[in-house]
ZASEVEX-36933 format. One line per 10 residues: number of its first residue (from 1); their letters; for each residue y, z, x of C-alpha. Coordinates in steps of 0.5 Angstrom, whole numbers. Layout:
<recs>
NUM> A> Y,Z,X  ...
</recs>
This chain:
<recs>
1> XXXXXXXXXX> 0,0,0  7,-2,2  10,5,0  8,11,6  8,17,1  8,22,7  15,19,8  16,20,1  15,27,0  19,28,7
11> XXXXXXXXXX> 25,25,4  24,30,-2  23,35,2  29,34,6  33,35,-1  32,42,-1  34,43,6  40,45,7  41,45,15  47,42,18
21> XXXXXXXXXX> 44,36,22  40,33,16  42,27,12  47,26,7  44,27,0  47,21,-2  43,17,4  36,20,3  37,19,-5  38,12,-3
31> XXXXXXXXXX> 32,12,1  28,15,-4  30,10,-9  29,4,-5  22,8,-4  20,9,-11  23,1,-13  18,-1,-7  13,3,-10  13,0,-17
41> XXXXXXXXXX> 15,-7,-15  8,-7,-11  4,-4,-18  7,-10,-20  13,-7,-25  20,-10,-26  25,-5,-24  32,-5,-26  37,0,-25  42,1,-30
51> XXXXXXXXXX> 49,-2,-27  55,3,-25  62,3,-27  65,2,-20  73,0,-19  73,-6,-21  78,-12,-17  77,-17,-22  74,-22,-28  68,-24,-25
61> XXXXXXXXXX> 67,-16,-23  67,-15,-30  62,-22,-32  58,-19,-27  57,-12,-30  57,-14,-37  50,-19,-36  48,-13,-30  49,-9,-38  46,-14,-42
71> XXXXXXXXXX> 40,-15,-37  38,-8,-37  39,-6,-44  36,-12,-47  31,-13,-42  30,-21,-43  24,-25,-41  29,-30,-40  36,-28,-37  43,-31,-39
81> XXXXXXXXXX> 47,-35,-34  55,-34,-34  58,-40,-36  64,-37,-31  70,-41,-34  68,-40,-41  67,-32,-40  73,-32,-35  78,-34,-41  76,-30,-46
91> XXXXXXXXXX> 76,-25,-41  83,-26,-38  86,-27,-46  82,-19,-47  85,-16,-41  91,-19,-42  92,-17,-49  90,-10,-48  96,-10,-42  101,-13,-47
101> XXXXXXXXXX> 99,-8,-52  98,-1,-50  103,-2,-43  97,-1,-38  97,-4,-32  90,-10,-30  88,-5,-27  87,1,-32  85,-5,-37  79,-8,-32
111> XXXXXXXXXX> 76,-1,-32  77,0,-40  74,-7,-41  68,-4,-37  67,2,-41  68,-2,-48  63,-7,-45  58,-1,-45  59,2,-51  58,-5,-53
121> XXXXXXXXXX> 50,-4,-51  50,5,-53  52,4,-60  49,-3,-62  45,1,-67  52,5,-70  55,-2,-72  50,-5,-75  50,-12,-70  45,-16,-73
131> XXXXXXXXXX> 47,-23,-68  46,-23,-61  51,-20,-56  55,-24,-52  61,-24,-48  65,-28,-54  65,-22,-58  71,-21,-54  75,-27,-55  73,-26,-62
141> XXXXXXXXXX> 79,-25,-68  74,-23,-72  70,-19,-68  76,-13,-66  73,-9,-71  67,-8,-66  72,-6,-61  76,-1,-64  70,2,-68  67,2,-60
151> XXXXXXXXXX> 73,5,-58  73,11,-63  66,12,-62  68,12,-54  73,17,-56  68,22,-59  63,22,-53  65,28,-50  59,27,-45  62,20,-44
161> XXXXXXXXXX> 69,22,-43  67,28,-38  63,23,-34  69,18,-34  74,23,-33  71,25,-26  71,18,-24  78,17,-26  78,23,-22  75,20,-16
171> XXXXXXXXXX> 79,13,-16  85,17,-16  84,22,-11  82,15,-7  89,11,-9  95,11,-5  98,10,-11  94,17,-15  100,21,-16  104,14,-20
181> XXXXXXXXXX> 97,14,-24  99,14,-31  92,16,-36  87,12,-38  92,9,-44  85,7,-50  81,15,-49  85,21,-51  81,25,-44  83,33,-43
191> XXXXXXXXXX> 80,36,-38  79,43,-37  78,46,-29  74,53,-27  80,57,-30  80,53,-36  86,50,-35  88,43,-37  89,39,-31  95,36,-31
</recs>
């Protein structure tokens, strides 16, 4: 087998080791991934890992999440291609939308796009969605309700929004431009410190 279990069980081992000289956790989880995927794979299993949000930089950033989304939700036998100007336009038309609506920056509305784009495949079952999902129901007059039911969905999610609250966090932290950072604009998102505090 391609997989060396001994290593596997070294690399677990080494998680409950606090020494100062080891690894950092995030490198042998990525190990461990890449063994269990190996070890699947070798079993003759498809692996798919489900996308994570990132700070994204572009359109095509966006299209890539969205069938990285669909792929792992959907599980097709056969996966969709982008039609890349296609998706592009329909993309660049939303994003713009929502900057000239709510006055946020690309930035800001690449990211809730994303988060959209998710909720799309969590609630498929709330909304009742009988069609395939596409990238068109986002260049769709008809289908706003969609993405303002999503939202409301989004917005109730406390799990959710703790989680995208600590990225937002993150991508400030990691921003030259973290203390001009005006809010996620669409998710009304309170956090509260150890204190129970709101953070400002």
């Amino acid at each position: 087998m391609s997989v060396d279990l001994n290593t596997f069980i070294a690399k677990v081992t080494a998680l409950k080791e606090p020494t100062l000289f080891k690894e950092s956790d995030e490198d042998i989880l990525q190990q461990l991934d890449t063994l269990c995927i190996d070890f699947l794979e070798a079993r003759s299993y498809i692996v798919l890992a489900k996308p994570k949000r990132k700070d994204f930089k572009s359109v095509d950033d966006l299209i890539s999440y969205f069938y990285n989304l669909y792929n792992y939700y959907k599980k097709p036998v056969c996966r969709l291609v982008s039609n890349k100007t296609k998706d592009r336009a329909i993309l660049n038309n939303f994003i713009k939308l929502r900057c000239t609506e709510l006055s946020i920056t690309f930035n800001e509305a690449l990211t809730e796009t994303a988060l959209i784009m998710e909720g799309l495949f969590m609630y498929e079952k709330d909304l009742g969605l009988t069609g395939a999902i596409s990238l068109s129901l986002f260049g769709n007059k008809n289908c706003k309700w969609i993405t303002d039911k999503i939202i409301c969905l989004l917005n109730n999610d406390q799990n959710l929004l703790r989680e995208h609250a600590a990225y937002m966090k993150a991508l400030t932290w990691s921003s030259k431009e973290a203390s001009s950072y005006s809010g996620f604009g669409v998710l009304n998102i309170d956090t509260e410190n150890k204190d129970g505090k709101k953070d400002k």
